[in-house]
mmCIF file of the N, C-alpha and C atoms, coordinates in Angstrom:
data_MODEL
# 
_entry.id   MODEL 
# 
loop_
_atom_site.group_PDB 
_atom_site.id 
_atom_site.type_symbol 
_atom_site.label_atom_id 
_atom_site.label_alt_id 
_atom_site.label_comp_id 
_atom_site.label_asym_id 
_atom_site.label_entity_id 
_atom_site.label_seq_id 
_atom_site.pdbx_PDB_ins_code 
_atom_site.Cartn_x 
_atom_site.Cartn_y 
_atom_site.Cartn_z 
_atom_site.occupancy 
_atom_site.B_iso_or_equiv 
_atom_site.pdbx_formal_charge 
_atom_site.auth_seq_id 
_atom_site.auth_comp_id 
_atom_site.auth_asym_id 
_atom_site.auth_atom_id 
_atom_site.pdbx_PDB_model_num 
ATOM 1   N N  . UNK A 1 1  ? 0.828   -1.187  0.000  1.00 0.00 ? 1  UNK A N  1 
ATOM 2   C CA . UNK A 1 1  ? 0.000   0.000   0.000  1.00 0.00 ? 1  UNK A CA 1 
ATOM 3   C C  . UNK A 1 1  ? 0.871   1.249   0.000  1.00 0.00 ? 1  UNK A C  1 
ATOM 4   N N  . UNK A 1 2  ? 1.716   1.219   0.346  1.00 0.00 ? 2  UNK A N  1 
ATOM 5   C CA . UNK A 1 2  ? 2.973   2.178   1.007  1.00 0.00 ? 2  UNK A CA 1 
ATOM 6   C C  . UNK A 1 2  ? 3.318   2.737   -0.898 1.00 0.00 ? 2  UNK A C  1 
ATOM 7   N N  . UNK A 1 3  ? 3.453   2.040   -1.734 1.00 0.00 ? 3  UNK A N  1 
ATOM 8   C CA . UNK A 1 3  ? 4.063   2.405   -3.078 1.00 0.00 ? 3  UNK A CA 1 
ATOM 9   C C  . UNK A 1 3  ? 2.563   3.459   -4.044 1.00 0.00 ? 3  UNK A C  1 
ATOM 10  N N  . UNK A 1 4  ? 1.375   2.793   -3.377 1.00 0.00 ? 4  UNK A N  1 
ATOM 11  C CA . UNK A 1 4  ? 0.048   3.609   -3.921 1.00 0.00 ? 4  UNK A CA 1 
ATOM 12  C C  . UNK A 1 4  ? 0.320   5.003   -2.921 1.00 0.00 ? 4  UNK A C  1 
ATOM 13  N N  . UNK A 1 5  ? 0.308   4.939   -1.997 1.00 0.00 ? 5  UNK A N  1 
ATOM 14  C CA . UNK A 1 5  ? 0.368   5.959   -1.456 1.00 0.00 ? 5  UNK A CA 1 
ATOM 15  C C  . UNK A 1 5  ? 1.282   6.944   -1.674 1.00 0.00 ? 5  UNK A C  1 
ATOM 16  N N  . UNK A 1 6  ? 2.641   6.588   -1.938 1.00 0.00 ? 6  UNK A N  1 
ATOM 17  C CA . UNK A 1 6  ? 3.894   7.188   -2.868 1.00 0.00 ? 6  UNK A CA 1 
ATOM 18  C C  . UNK A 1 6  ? 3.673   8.210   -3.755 1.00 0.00 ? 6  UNK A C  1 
ATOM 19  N N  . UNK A 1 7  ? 2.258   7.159   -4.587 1.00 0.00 ? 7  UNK A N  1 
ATOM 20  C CA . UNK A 1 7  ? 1.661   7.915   -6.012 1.00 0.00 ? 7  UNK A CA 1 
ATOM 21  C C  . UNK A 1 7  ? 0.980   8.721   -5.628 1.00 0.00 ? 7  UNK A C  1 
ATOM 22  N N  . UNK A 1 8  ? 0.338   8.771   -4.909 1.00 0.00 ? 8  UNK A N  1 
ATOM 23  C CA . UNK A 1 8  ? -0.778  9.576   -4.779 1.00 0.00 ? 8  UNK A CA 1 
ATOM 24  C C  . UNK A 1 8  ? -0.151  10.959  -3.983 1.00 0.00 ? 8  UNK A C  1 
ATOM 25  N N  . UNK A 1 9  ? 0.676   10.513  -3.027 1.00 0.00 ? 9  UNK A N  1 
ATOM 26  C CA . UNK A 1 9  ? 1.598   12.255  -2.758 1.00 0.00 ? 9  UNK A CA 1 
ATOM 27  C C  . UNK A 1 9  ? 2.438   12.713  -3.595 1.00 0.00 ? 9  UNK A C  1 
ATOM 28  N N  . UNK A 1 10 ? 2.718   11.757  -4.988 1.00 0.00 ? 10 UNK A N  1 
ATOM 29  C CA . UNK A 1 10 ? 3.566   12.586  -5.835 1.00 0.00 ? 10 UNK A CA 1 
ATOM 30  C C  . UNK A 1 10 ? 2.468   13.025  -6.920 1.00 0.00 ? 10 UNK A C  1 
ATOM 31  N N  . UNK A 1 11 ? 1.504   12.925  -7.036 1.00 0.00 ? 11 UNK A N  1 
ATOM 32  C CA . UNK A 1 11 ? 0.541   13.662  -7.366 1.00 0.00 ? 11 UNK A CA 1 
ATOM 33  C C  . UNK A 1 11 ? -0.477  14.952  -6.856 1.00 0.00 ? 11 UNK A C  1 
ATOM 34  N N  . UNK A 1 12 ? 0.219   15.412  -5.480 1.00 0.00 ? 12 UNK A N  1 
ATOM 35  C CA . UNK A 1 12 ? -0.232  16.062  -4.742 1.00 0.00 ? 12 UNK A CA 1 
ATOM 36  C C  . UNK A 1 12 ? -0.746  16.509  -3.572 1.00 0.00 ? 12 UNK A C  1 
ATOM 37  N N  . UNK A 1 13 ? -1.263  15.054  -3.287 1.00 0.00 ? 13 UNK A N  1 
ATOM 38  C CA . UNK A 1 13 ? -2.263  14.925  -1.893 1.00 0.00 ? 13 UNK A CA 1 
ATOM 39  C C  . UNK A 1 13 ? -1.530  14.344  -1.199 1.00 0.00 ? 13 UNK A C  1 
ATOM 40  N N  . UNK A 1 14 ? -1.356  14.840  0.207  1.00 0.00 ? 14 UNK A N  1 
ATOM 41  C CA . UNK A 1 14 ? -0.974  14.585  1.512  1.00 0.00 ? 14 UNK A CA 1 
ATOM 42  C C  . UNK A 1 14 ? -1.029  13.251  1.722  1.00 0.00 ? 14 UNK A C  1 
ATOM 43  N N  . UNK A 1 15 ? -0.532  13.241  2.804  1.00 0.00 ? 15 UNK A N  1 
ATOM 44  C CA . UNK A 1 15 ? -0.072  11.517  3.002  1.00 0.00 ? 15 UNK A CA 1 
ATOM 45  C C  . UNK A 1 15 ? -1.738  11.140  3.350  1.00 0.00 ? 15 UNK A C  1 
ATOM 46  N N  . UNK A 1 16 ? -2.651  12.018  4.785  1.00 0.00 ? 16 UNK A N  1 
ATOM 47  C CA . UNK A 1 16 ? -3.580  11.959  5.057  1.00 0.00 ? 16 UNK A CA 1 
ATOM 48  C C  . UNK A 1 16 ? -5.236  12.042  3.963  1.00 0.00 ? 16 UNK A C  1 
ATOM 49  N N  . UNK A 1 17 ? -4.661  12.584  3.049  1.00 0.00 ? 17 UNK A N  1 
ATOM 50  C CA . UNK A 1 17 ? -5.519  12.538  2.059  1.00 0.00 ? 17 UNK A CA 1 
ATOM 51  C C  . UNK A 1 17 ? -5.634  11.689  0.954  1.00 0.00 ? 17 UNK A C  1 
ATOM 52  N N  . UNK A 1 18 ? -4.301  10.952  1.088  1.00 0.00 ? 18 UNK A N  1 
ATOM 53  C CA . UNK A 1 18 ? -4.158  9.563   0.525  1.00 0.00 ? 18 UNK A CA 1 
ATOM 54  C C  . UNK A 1 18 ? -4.628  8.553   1.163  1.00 0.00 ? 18 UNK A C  1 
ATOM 55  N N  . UNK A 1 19 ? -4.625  8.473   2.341  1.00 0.00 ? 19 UNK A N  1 
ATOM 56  C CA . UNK A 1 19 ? -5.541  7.062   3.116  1.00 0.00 ? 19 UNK A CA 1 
ATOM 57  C C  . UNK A 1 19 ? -6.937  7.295   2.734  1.00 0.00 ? 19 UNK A C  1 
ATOM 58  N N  . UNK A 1 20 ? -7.262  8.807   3.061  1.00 0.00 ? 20 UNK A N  1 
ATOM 59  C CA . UNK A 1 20 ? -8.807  8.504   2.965  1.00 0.00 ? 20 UNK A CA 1 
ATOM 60  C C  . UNK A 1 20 ? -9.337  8.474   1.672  1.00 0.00 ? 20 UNK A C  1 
ATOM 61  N N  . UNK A 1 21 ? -8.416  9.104   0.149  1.00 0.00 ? 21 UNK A N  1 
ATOM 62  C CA . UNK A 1 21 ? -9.058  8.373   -1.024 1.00 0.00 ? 21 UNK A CA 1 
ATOM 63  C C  . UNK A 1 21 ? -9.151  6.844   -0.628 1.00 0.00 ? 21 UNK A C  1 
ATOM 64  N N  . UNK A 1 22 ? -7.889  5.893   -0.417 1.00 0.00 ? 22 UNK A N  1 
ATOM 65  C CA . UNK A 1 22 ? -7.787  4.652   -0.555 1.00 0.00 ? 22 UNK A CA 1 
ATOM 66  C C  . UNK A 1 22 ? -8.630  4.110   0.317  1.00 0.00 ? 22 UNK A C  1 
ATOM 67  N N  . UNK A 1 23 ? -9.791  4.637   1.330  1.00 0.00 ? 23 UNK A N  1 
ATOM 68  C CA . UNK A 1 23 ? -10.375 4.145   2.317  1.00 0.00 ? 23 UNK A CA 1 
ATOM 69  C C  . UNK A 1 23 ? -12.191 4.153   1.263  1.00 0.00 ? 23 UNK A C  1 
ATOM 70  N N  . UNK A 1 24 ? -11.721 5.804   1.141  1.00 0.00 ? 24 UNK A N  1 
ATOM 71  C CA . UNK A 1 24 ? -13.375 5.637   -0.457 1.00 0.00 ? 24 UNK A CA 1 
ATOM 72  C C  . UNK A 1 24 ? -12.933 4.545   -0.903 1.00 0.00 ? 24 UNK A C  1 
ATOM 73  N N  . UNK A 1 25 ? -11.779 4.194   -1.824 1.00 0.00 ? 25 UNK A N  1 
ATOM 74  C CA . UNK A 1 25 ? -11.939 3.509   -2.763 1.00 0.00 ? 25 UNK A CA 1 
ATOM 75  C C  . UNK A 1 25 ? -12.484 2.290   -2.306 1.00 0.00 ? 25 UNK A C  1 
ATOM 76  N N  . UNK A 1 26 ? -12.315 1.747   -0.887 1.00 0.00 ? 26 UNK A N  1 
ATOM 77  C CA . UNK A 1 26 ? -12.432 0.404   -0.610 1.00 0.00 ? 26 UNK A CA 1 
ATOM 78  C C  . UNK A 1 26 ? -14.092 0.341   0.094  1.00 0.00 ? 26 UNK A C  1 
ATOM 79  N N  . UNK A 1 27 ? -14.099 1.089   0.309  1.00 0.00 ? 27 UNK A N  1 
ATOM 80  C CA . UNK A 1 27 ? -15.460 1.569   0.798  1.00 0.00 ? 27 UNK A CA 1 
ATOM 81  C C  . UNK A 1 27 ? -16.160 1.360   -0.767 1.00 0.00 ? 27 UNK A C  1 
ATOM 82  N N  . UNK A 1 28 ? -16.000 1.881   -1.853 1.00 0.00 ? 28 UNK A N  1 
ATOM 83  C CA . UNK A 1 28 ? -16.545 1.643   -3.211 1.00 0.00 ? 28 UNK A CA 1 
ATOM 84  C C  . UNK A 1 28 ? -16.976 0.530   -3.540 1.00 0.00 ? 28 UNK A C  1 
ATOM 85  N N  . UNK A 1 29 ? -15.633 -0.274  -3.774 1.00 0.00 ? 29 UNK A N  1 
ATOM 86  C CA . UNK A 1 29 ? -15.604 -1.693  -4.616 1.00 0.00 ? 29 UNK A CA 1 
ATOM 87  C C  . UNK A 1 29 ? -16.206 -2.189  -3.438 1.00 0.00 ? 29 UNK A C  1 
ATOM 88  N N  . UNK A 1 30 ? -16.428 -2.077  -1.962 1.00 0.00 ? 30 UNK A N  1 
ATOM 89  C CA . UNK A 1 30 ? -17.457 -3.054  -1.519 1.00 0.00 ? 30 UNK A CA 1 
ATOM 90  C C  . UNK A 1 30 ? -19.123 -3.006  -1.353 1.00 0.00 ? 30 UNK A C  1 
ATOM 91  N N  . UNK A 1 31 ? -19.158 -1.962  -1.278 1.00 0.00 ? 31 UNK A N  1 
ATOM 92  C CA . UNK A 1 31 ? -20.330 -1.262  -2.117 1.00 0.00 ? 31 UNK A CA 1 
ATOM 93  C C  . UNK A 1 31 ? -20.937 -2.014  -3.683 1.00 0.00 ? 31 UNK A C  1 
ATOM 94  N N  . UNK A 1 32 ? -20.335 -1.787  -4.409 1.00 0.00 ? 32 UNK A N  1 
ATOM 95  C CA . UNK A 1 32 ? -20.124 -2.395  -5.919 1.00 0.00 ? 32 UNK A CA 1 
ATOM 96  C C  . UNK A 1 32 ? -20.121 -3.964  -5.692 1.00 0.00 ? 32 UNK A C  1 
ATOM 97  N N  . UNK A 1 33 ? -19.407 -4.552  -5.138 1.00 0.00 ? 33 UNK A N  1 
ATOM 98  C CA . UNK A 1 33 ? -19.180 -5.992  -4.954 1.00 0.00 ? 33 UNK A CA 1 
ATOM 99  C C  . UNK A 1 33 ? -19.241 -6.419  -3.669 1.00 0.00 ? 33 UNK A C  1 
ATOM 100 N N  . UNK A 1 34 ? -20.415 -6.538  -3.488 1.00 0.00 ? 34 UNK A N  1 
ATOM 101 C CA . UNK A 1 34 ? -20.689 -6.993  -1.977 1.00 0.00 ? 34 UNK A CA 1 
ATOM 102 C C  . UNK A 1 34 ? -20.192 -8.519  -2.014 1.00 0.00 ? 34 UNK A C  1 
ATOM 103 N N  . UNK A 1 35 ? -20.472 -9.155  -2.603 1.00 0.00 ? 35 UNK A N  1 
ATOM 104 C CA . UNK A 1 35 ? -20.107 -10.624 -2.825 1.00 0.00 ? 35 UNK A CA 1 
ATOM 105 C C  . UNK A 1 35 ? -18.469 -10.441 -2.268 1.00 0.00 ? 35 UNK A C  1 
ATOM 106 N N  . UNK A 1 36 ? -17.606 -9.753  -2.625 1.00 0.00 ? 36 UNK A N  1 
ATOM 107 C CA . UNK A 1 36 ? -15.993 -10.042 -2.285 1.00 0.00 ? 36 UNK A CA 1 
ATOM 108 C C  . UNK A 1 36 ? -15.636 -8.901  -1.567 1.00 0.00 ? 36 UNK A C  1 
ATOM 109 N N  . UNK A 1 37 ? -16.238 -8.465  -0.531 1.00 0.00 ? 37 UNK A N  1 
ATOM 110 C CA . UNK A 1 37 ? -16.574 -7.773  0.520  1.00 0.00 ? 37 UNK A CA 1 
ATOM 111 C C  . UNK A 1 37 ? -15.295 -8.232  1.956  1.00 0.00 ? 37 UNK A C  1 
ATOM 112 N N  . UNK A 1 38 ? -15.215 -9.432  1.793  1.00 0.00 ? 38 UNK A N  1 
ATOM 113 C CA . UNK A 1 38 ? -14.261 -10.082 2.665  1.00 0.00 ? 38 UNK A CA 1 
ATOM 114 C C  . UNK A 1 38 ? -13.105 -10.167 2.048  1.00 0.00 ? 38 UNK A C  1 
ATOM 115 N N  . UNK A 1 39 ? -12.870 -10.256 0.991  1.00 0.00 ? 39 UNK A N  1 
ATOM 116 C CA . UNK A 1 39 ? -11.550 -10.719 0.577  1.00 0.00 ? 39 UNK A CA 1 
ATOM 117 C C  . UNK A 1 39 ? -10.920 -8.904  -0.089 1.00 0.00 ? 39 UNK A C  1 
ATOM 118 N N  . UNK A 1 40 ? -12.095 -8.029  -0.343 1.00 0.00 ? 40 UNK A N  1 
ATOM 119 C CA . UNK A 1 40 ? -11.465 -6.771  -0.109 1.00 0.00 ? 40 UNK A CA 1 
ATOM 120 C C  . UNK A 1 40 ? -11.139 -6.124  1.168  1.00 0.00 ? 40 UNK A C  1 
ATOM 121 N N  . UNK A 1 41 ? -11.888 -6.479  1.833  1.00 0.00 ? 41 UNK A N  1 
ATOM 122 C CA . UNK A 1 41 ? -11.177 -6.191  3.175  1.00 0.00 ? 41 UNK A CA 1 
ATOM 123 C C  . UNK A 1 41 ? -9.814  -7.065  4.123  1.00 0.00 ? 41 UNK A C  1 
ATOM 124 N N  . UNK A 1 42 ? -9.426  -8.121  3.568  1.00 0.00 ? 42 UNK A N  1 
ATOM 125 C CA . UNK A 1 42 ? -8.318  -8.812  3.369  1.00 0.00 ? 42 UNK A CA 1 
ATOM 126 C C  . UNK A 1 42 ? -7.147  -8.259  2.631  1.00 0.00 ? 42 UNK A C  1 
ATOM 127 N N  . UNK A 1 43 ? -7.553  -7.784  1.986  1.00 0.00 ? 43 UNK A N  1 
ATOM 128 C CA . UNK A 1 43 ? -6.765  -6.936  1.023  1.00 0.00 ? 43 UNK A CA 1 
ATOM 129 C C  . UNK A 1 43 ? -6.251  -5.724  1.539  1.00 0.00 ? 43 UNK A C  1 
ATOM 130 N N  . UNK A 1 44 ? -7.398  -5.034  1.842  1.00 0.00 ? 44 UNK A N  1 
ATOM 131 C CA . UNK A 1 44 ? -6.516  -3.427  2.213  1.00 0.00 ? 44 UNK A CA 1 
ATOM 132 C C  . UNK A 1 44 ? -5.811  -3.798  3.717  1.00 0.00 ? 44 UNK A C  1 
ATOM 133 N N  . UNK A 1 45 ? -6.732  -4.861  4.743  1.00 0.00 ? 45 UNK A N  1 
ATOM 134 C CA . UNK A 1 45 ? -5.727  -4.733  5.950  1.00 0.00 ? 45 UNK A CA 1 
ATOM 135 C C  . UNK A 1 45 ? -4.534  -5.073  5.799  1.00 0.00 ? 45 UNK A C  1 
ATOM 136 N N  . UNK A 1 46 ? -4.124  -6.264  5.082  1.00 0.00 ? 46 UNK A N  1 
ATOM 137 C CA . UNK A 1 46 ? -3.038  -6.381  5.083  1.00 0.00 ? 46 UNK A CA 1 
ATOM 138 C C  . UNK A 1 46 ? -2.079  -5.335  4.606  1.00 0.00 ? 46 UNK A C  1 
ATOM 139 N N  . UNK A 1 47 ? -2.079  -4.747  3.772  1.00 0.00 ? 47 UNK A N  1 
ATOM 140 C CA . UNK A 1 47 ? -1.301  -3.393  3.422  1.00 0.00 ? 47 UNK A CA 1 
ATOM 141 C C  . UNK A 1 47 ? -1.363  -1.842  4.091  1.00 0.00 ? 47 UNK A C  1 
ATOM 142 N N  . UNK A 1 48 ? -2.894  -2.361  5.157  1.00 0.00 ? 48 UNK A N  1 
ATOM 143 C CA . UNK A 1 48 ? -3.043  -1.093  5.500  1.00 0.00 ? 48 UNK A CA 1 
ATOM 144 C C  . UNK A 1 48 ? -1.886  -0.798  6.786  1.00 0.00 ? 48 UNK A C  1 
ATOM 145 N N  . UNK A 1 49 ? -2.107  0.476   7.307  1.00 0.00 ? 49 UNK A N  1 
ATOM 146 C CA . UNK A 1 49 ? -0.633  0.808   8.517  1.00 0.00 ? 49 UNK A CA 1 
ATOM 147 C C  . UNK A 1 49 ? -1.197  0.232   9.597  1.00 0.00 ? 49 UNK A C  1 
ATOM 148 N N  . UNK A 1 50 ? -0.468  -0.414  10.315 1.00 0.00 ? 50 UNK A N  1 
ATOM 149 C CA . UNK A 1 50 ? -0.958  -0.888  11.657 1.00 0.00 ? 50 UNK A CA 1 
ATOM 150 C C  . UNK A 1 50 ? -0.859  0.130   12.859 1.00 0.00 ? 50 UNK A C  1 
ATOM 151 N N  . UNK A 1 51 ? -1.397  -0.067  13.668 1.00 0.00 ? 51 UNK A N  1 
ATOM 152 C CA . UNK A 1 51 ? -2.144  0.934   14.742 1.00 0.00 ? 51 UNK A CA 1 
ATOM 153 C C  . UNK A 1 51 ? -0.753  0.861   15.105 1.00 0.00 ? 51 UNK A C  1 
ATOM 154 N N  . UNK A 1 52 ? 0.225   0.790   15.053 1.00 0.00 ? 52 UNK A N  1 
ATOM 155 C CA . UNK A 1 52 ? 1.873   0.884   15.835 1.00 0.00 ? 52 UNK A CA 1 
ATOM 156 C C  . UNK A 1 52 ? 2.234   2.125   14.274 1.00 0.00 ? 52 UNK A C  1 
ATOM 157 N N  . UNK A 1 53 ? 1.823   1.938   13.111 1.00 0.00 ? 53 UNK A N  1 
ATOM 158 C CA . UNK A 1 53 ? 2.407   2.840   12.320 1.00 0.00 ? 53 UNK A CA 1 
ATOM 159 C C  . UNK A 1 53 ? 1.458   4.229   11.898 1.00 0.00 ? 53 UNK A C  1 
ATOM 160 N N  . UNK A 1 54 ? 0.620   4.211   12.971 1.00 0.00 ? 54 UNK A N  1 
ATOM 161 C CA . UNK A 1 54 ? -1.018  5.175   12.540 1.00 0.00 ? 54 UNK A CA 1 
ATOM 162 C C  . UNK A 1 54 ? -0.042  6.651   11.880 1.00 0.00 ? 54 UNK A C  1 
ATOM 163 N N  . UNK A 1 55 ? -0.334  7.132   11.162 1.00 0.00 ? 55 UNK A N  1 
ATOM 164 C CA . UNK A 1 55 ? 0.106   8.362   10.031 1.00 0.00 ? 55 UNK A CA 1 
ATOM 165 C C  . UNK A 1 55 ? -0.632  9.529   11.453 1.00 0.00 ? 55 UNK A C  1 
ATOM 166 N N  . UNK A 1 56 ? -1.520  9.293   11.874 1.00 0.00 ? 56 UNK A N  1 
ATOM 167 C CA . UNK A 1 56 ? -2.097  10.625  12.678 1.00 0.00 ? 56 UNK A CA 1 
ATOM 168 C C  . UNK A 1 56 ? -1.699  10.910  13.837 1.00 0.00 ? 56 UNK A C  1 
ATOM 169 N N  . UNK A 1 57 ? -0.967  9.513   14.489 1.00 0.00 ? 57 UNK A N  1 
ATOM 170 C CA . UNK A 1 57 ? -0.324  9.757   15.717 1.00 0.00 ? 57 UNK A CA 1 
ATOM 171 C C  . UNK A 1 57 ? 0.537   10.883  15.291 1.00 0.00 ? 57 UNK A C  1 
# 
């Protein structure tokens, strides 16, 4: 997740404004695909920052 997020501040937006697109986005596709609802949320935790690496602390 760390290399999307890369992109997205070298496109402009803050580190903090990069989680929360990538939080819409996942919020989207499960929305859209309720059926793989679990395995998208498998997905972003594993890449997401763990509460030891929280960006807001």
């Amino acid at each position: 997740m760390q290399e999307l997020i890369n992109r997205l501040t070298a496109q402009g937006l803050t580190e903090e404004q990069a989680y929360k697109a990538i939080e819409t986005i996942k919020d989207f596709a499960k929305e859209k695909f309720p059926v793989f609802a679990g395995a998208i949320n498998k997905l972003f935790d594993k890449y997401s920052p763990k509460d030891e690496d929280d960006f807001l602390d």
